[in-house]
C-alpha positions as CSV (number, residue, x, y, z in Angstrom):
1,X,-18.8,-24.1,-36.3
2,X,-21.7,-25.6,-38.0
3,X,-24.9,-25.8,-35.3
4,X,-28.2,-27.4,-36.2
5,X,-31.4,-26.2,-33.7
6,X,-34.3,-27.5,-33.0
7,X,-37.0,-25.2,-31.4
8,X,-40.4,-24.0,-31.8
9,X,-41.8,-20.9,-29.6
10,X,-40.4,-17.2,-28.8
11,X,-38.4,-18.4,-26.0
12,X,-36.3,-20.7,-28.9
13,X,-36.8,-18.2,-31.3
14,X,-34.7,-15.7,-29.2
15,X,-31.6,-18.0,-29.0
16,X,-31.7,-19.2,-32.7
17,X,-31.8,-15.2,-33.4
18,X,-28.3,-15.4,-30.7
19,X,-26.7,-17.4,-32.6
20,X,-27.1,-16.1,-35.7
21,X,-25.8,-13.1,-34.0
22,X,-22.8,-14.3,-32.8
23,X,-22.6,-15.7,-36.4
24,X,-22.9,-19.5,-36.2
25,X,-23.5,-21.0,-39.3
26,X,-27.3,-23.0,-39.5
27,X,-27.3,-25.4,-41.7
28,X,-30.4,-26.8,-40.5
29,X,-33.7,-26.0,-37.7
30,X,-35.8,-28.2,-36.3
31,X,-39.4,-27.3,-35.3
32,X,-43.2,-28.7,-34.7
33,X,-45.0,-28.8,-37.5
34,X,-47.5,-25.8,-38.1
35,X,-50.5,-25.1,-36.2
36,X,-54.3,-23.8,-36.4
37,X,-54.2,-20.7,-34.9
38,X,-56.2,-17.1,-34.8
39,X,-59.7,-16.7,-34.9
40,X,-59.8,-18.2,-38.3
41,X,-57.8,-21.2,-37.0
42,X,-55.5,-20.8,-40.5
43,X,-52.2,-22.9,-40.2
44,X,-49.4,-20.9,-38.3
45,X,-45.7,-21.0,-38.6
46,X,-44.1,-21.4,-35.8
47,X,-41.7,-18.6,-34.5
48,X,-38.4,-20.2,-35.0
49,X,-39.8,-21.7,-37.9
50,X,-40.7,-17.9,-39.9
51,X,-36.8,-16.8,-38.2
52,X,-35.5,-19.4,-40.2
53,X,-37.2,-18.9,-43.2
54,X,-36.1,-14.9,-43.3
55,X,-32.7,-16.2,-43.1
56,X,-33.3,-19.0,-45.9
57,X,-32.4,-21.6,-43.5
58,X,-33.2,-25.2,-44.7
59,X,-36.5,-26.1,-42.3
60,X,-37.5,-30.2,-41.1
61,X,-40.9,-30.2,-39.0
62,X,-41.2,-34.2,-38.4
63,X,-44.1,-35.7,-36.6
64,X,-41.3,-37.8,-34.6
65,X,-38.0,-38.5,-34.7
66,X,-38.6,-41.4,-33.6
67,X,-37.5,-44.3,-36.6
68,X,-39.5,-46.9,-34.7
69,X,-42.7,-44.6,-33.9
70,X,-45.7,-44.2,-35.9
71,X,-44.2,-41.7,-38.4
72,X,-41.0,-43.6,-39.3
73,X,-40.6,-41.8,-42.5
74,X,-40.8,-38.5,-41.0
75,X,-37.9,-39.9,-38.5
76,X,-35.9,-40.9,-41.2
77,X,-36.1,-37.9,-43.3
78,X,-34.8,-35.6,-40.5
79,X,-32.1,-38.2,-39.9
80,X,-31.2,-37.5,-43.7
81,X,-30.9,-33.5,-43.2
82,X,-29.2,-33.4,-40.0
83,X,-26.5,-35.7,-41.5
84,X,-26.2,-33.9,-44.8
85,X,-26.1,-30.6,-42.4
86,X,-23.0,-31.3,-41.2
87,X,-23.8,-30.3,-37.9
88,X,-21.1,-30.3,-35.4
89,X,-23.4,-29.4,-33.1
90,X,-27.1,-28.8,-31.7
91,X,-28.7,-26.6,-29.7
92,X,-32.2,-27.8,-28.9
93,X,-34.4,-25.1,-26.8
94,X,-38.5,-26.0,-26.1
95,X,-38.6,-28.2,-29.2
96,X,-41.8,-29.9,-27.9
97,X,-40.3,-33.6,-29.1
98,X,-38.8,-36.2,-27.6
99,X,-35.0,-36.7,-28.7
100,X,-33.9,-40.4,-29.7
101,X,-30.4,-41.5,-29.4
102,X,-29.7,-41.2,-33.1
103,X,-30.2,-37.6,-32.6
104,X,-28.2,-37.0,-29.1
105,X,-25.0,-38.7,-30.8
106,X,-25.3,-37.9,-34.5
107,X,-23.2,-34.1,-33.8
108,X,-20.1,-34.7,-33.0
109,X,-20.3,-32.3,-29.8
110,X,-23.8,-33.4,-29.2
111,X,-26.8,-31.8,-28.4
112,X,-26.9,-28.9,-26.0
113,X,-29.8,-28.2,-24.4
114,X,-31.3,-24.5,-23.1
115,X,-33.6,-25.2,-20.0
116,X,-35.0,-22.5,-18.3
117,X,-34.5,-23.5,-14.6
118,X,-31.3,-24.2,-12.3
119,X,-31.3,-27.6,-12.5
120,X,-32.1,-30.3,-11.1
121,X,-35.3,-27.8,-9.4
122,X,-38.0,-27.6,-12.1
123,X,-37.1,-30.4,-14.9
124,X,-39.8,-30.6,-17.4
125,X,-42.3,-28.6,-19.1
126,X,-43.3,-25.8,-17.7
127,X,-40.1,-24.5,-14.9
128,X,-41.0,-20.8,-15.4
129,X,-45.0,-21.2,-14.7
130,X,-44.1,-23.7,-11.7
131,X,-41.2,-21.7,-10.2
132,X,-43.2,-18.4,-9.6
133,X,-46.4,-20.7,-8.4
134,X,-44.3,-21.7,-5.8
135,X,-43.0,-18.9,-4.5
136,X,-39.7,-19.5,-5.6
137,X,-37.1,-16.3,-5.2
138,X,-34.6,-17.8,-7.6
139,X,-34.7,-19.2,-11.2
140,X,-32.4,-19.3,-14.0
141,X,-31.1,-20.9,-16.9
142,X,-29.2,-24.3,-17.2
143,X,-27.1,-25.6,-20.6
144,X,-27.3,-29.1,-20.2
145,X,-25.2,-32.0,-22.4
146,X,-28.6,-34.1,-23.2
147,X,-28.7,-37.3,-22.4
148,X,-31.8,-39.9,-22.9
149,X,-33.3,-39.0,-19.8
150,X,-36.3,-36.0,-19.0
151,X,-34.0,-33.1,-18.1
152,X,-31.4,-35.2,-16.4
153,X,-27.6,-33.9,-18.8
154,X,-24.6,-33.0,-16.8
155,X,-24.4,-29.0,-16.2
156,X,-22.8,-26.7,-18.5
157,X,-23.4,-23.5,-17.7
158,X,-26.1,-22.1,-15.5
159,X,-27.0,-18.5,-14.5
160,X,-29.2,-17.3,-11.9
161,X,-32.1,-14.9,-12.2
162,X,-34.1,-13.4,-9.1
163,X,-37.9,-13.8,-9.1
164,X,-39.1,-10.0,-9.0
165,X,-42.5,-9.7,-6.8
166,X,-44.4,-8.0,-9.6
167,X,-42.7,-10.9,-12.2
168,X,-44.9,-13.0,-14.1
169,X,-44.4,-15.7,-16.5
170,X,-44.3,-13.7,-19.7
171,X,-41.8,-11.0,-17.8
172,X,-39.7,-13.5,-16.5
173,X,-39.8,-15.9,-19.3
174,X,-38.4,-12.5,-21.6
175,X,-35.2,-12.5,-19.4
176,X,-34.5,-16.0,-19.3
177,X,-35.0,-16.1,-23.1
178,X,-32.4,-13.9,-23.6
179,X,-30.1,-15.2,-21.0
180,X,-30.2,-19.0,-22.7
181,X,-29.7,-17.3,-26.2
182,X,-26.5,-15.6,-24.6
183,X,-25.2,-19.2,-22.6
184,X,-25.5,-20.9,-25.2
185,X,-23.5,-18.6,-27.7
186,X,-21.1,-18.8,-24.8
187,X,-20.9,-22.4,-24.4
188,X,-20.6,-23.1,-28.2
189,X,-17.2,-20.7,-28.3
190,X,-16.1,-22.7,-25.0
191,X,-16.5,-26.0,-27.2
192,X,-14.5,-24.6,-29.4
193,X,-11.7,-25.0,-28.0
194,X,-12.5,-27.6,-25.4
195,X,-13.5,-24.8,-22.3
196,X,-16.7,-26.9,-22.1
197,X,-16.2,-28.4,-17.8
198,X,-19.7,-30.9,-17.5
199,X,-20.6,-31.0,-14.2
200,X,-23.2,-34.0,-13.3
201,X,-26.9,-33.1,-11.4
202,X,-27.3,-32.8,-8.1
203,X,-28.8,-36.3,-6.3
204,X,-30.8,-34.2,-4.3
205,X,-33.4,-31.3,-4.8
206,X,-35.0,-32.6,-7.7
207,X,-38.6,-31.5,-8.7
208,X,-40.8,-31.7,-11.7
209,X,-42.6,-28.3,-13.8
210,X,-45.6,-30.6,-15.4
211,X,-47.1,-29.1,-18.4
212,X,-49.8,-26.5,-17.4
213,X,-53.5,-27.5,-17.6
214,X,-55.5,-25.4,-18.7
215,X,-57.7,-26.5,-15.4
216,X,-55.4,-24.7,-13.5
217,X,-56.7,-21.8,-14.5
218,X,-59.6,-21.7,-12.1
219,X,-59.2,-20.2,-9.1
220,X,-59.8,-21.1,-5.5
221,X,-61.2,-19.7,-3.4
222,X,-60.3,-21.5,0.0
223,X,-56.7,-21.3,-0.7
224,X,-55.1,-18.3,1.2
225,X,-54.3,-14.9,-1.1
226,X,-50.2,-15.2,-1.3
227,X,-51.2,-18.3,-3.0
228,X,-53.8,-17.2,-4.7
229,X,-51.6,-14.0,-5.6
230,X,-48.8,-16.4,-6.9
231,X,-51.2,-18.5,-9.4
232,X,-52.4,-15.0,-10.8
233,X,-48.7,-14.3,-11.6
234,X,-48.0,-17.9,-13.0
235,X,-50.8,-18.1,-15.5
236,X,-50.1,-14.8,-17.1
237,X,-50.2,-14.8,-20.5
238,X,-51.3,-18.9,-19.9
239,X,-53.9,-19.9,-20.0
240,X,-54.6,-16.9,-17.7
241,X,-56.5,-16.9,-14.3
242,X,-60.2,-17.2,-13.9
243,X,-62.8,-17.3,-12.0
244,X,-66.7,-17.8,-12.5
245,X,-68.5,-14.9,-11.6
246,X,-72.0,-16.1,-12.4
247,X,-72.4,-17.6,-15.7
248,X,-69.3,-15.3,-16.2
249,X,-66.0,-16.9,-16.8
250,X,-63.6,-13.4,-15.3
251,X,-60.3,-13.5,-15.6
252,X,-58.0,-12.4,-13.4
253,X,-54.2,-11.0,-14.7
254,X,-53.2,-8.8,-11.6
255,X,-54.0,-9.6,-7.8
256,X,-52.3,-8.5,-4.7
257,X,-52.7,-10.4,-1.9
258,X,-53.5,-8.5,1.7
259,X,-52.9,-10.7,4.9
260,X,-53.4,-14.0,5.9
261,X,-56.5,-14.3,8.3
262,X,-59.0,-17.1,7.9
263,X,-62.3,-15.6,7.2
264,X,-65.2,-15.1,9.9
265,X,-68.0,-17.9,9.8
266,X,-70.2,-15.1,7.9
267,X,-67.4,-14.5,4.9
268,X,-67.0,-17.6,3.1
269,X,-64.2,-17.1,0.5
270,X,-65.0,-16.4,-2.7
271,X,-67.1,-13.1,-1.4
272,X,-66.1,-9.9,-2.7
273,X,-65.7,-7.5,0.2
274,X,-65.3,-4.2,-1.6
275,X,-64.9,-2.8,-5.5
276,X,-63.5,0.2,-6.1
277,X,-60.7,2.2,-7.8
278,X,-58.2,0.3,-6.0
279,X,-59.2,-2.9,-6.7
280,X,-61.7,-5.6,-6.3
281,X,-61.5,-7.2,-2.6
282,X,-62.3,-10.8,-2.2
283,X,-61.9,-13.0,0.9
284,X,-59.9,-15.8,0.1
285,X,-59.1,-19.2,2.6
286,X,-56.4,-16.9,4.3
287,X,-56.2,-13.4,3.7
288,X,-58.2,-11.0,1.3
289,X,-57.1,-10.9,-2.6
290,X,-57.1,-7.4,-4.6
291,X,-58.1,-8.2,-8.0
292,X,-56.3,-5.1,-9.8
293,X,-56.9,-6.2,-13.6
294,X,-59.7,-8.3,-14.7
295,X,-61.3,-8.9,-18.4
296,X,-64.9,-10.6,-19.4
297,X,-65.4,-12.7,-21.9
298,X,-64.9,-10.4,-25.3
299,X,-63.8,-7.4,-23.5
300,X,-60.2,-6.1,-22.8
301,X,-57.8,-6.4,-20.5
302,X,-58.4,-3.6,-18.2
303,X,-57.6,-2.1,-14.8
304,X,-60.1,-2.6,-11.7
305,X,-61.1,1.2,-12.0
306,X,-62.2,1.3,-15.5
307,X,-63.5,-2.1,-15.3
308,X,-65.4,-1.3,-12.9
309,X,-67.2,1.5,-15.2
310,X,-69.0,-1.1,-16.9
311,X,-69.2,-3.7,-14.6
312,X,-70.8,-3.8,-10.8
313,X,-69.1,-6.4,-8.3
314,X,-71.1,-5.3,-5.1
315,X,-70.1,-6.2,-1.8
316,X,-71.5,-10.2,-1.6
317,X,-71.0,-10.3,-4.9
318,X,-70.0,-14.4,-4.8
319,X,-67.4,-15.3,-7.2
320,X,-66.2,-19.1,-7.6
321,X,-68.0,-22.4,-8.3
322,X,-70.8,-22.9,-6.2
323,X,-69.9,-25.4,-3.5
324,X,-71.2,-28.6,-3.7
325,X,-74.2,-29.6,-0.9
């Protein structure tokens, strides 16, 4: 079977690198065009994009794909390869681009799509940040049949994944990588020979992962820890929680939250409690938070303890934005 892809970061990178594997023939990938990236901002492949180059796979990074848009030549020229490719087949994971319905109907099987989330909880952009922000004990991956709509393909295959306590998004977003790169070599050998079963959404129980802010970031205060402690987890590696602490931006990658009792009237949250080897204390809106690995701007990512060596967070120490009068 011939199978086209379209993809552009690790998580895609991982199933194209599956089904080369499993020994799928790739005519043809699909990914965003390069980026500034680094400290020198020098144009960066992406990672699918430098897998399929060490397999001298032909590459197409269009603008659009849409023939009507505003780069109807880059539209049309992708059209081009992925006929010539002779696709029967595409598997499309985090492509970052919005699929016209040339491209959903131009493989004879279609276009099957890897979604990180057990749909229809967690359409969209982000379902592994949003799933462990909300507390969620349960993820997984879906292979969806696209269709026009945002996330909204009949069911393929899906596989559930438990949320660990200690899992954040770059732990659990590993796992689920490798779990879509292993569905969908399963679900192309079940197309095969006709296995494939579509199974339509759920009506109910729909939500939506929109893309991450890099606003989110900040943390506050007033909110109780297990939230707090949950955000933490979500934003690791991004874009990473923070907090001002003075002119400071700190960020925070590990926190633990401990209880859930409003503060007194003279503990507003936001005030750091104690600082030592086990952590940095902070009273939140519910509970205290125990900041356990913090970084300063230029600095490493370190544990509390040897942060702590070269940084004083004193009992009253006020972290947060100051609150407007």
């Amino acid at each position: 079977m011939r199978v086209a892809f379209a993809g552009t970061p690790e998580f895609a990178a991982v199933a194209l690198d599956a089904l080369l594997r499993a020994g799928f023939t790739v005519p043809l990938v699909l990914t965003q065009p390069d980026r500034p990236a680094g400290r020198g901002m020098k144009l960066q492949a992406s990672p699918v994009k430098q897998l399929a180059q060490r397999h001298g796979i032909a590459v197409a990074q269009p603008r659009s794909l849409r023939l009507d848009g505003t780069y109807p030549e880059d539209a049309a020229a992708a059209q081009a390869a992925l006929q010539a490719s002779g696709a029967d087949a595409m598997v499309v994971a985090a492509y970052g681009l919005i699929l016209p319905r040339w491209t959903l109907t131009l493989p004879r099987l279609g276009c099957l799509n890897i979604h990180a989330s057990l749909l229809p909880r967690w359409r969209g952009a982000a379902p592994i940040h949003r799933a462990i922000e909300a507390g969620d004990a349960t993820t997984g991956v879906t292979l969806m049949q696209m269709d026009e709509g945002l996330d909204t393909g009949d069911m393929l295959l899906t596989e559930p994944v438990a949320i660990g306590p200690d899992d954040t998004t770059a732990t659990l977003h590993d796992r689920l990588a490798a779990l879509g790169g292993r569905l969908a070599v399963e679900a192309l050998e079940l197309a095969a020979c006709g296995g494939l079963r579509p199974l339509p959404q759920p009506a109910e129980g729909v939500t939506y992962a929109h893309k991450i802010d890099k606003a989110e970031a900040d943390l506050d205060w007033t909110q109780p820890a297990a939230t707090l402690a949950r955000r933490v987890r979500a934003f690791d590696p991004f874009p990473g929680a923070a907090t001002p602490w003075g002119e400071v931006p700190l960020k925070v990658w590990a926190a633990q939250a401990q209880g859930d009792q409003p503060p007194g009237p003279a503990t507003p949250p936001g005030t750091v409690l104690a600082a030592d080897a086990q952590g940095v204390r902070v009273q939140t809106g519910a509970g205290v938070l125990c900041l356990t690995a913090l970084q300063r701007p230029g600095g490493k990512r370190l544990p509390a303890a040897d942060f702590l060596r070269g940084n004083e967070l004193p009992p009253g120490t006020r972290l947060g934005r100051p609150a407007c009068s």
